[in-house]
C-alpha positions as CSV (number, residue, x, y, z in Angstrom):
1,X,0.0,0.0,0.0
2,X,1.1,3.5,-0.9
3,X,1.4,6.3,1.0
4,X,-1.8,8.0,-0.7
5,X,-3.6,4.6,0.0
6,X,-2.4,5.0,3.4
7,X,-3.7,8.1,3.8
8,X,-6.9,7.9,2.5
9,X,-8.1,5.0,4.9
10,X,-7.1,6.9,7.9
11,X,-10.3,8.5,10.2
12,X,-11.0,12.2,10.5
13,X,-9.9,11.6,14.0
14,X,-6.4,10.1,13.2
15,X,-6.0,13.0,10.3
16,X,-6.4,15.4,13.0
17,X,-4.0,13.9,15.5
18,X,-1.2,13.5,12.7
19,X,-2.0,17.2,11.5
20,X,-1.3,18.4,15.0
21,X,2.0,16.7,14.9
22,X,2.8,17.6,11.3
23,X,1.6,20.4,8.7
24,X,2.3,18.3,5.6
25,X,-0.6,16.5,6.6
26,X,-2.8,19.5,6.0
27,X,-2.7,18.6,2.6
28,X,-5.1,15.5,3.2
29,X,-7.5,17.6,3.8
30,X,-7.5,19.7,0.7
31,X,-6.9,16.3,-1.1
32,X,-10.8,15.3,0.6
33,X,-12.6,18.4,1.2
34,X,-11.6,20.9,-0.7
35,X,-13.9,19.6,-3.7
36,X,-16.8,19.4,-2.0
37,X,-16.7,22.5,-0.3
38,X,-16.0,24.5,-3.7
39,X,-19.6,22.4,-4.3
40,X,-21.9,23.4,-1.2
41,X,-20.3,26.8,-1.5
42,X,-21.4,27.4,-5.1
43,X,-25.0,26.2,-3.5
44,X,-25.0,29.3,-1.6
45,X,-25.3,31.6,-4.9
46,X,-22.9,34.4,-3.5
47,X,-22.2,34.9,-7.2
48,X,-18.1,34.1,-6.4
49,X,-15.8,32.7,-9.3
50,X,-13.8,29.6,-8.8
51,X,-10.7,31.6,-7.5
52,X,-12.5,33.5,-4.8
53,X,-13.9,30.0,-3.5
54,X,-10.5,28.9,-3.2
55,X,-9.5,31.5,-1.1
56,X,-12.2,31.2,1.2
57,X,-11.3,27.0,1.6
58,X,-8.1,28.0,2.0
59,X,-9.2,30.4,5.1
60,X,-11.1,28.1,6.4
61,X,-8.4,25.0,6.4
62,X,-6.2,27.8,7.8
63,X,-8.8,28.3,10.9
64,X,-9.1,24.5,10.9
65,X,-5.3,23.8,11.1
66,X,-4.9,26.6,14.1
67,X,-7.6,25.3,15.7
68,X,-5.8,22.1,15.8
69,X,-2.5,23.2,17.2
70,X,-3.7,24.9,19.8
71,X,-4.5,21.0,21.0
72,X,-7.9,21.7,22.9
73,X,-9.3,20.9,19.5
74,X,-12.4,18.5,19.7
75,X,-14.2,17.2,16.4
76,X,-17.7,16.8,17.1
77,X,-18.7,16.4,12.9
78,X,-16.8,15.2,10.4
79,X,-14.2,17.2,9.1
80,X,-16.2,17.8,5.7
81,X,-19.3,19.5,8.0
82,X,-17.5,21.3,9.7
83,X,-15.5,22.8,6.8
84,X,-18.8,23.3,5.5
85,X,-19.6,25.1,8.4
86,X,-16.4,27.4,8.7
87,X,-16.6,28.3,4.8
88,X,-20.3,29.5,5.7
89,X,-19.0,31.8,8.0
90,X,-16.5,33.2,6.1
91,X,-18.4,33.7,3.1
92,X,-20.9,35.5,5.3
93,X,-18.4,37.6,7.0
94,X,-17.1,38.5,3.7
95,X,-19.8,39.6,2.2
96,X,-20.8,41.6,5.6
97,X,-17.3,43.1,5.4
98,X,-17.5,44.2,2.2
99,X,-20.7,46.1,2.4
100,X,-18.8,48.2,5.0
101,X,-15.7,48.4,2.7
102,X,-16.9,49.7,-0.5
103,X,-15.2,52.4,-1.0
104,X,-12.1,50.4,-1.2
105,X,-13.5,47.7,-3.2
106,X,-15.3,49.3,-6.1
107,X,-12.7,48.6,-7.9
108,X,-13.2,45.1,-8.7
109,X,-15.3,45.1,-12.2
110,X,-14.0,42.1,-14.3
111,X,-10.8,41.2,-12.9
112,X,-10.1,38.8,-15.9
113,X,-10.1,42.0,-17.9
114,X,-7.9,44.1,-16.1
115,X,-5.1,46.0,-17.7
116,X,-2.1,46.8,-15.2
117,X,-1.5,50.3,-18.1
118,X,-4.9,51.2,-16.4
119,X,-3.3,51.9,-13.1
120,X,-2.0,55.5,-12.4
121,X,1.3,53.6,-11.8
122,X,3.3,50.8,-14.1
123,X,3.8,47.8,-11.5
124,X,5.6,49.9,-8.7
125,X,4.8,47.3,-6.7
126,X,7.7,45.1,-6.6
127,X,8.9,42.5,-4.0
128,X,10.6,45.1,-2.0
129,X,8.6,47.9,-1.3
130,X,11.4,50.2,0.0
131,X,12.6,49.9,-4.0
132,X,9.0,52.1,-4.8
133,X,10.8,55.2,-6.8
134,X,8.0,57.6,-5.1
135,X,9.9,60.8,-3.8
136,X,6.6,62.4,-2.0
137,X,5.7,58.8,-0.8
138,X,2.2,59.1,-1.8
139,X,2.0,55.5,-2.6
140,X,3.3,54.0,-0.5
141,X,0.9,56.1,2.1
142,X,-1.8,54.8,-0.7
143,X,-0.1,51.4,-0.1
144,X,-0.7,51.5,3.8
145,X,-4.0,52.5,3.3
146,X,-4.6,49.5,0.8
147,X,-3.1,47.4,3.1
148,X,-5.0,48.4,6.2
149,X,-8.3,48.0,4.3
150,X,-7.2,44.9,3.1
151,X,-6.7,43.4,6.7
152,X,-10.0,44.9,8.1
153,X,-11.8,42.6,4.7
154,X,-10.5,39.4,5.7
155,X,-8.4,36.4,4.2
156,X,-5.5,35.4,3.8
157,X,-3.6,38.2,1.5
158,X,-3.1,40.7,4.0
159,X,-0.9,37.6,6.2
160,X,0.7,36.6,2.7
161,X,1.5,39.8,1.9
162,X,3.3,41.4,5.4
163,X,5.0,38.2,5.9
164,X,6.7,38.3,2.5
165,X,7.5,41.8,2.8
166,X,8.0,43.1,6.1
167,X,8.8,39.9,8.0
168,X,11.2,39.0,4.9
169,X,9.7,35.5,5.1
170,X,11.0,32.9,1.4
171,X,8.4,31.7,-1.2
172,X,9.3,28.2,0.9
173,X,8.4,29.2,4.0
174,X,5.1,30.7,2.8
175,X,4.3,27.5,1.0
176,X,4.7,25.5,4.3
177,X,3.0,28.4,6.6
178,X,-0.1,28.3,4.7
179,X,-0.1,24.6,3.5
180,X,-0.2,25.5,-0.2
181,X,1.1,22.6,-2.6
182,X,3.8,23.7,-3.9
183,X,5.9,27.3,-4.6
184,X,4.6,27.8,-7.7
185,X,0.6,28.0,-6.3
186,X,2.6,30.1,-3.3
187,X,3.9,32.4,-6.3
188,X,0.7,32.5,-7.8
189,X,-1.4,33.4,-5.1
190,X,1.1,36.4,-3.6
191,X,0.8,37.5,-7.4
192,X,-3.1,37.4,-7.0
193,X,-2.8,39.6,-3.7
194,X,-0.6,42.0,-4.7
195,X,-2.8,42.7,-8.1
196,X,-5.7,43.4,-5.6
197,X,-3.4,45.6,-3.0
198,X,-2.6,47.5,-6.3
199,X,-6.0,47.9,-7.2
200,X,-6.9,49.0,-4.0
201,X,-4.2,51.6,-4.1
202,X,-4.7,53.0,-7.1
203,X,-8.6,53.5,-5.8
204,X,-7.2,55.3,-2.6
205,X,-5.2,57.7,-4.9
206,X,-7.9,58.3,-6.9
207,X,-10.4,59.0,-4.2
């Protein structure tokens, strides 16, 4: 028997117990939830693409793997409800958020269509910040704004994003802090976060 065979026969009780004892295992459970949570999320009819689901799974397996560790973690469900249950939440705090949050977020539109010439500024937001060529600083005060309003929204992007910059923290080590597969999906979704920190900027300076 395999190691994925191995896997797949063990309880949601033993998954929990080796999770607690090692983050790899973290990936089981996007390996058997994450699927079906993408599902009864869709069910809800929040009107969210396939990417924005993601995220919220990924919040919620984050809030699953901290409960965990903190090792007064009981599971009462299985841990398909009660992802079920903490995606619910979040997608309902989200959308709560948001409504208090507008003004930074009326930016959205089609994101699949958005052109980074639009932005008052060509990609000045780099891997370094302190590299931002900005004598009167007005972006990166736009930046701070972003950033701030990007926290008070929820998920995971404002974590990815201070980490990497301000706590100096590897591609690696983000990929094994958040449980993501490998550094390419780490790389992909810091890309994802900055785009909307830009966004969000560029609506601050425009405002």
């Amino acid at each position: 028997m395999n190691r994925r065979e191995r896997l797949s026969h063990l309880t949601d009780q033993e998954l929990v117990v080796l999770i607690q004892q090692d983050q790899e295992y973290l990936g089981e459970v996007y390996i058997r939830s994450k699927m079906y949570c993408i599902q009864f999320m869709r069910k809800m009819n929040y009107r969210l693409n396939d990417y924005e689901l993601d995220d919220v799974f990924h919040d919620a397996a984050i809030v699953l793997y901290e409960k965990i560790i903190k090792g007064n973690f009981e599971l009462t469900s299985t841990l398909q409800t009660y992802l079920n249950s903490v995606c619910r939440f979040q997608l309902f705090n989200k959308f709560k958020t948001d409504n208090k949050t507008a003004s930074y977020e009326d930016y959205k539109g089609n994101e699949e269509n958005d052109d980074d010439e639009n932005f008052g500024f060509d990609k000045t937001i780099t891997d370094a910040l302190d590299e931002i060529d900005d004598p009167k600083e007005t972006l990166l005060v736009a930046l701070e704004k972003a950033l701030e309003a990007m926290k008070e929204a929820g998920g995971h992007c404002y974590e990815l994003l201070t980490l990497f910059w301000y706590h100096k923290k590897s591609i690696k080590d983000l990929t094994q802090h958040f449980g993501y597969s490998n550094a390419d999906n780490t790389k992909n979704q810091k890309a994802k976060c900055q785009k909307r920190l830009e966004k969000m900027a560029y609506n601050i300076l425009q405002s």
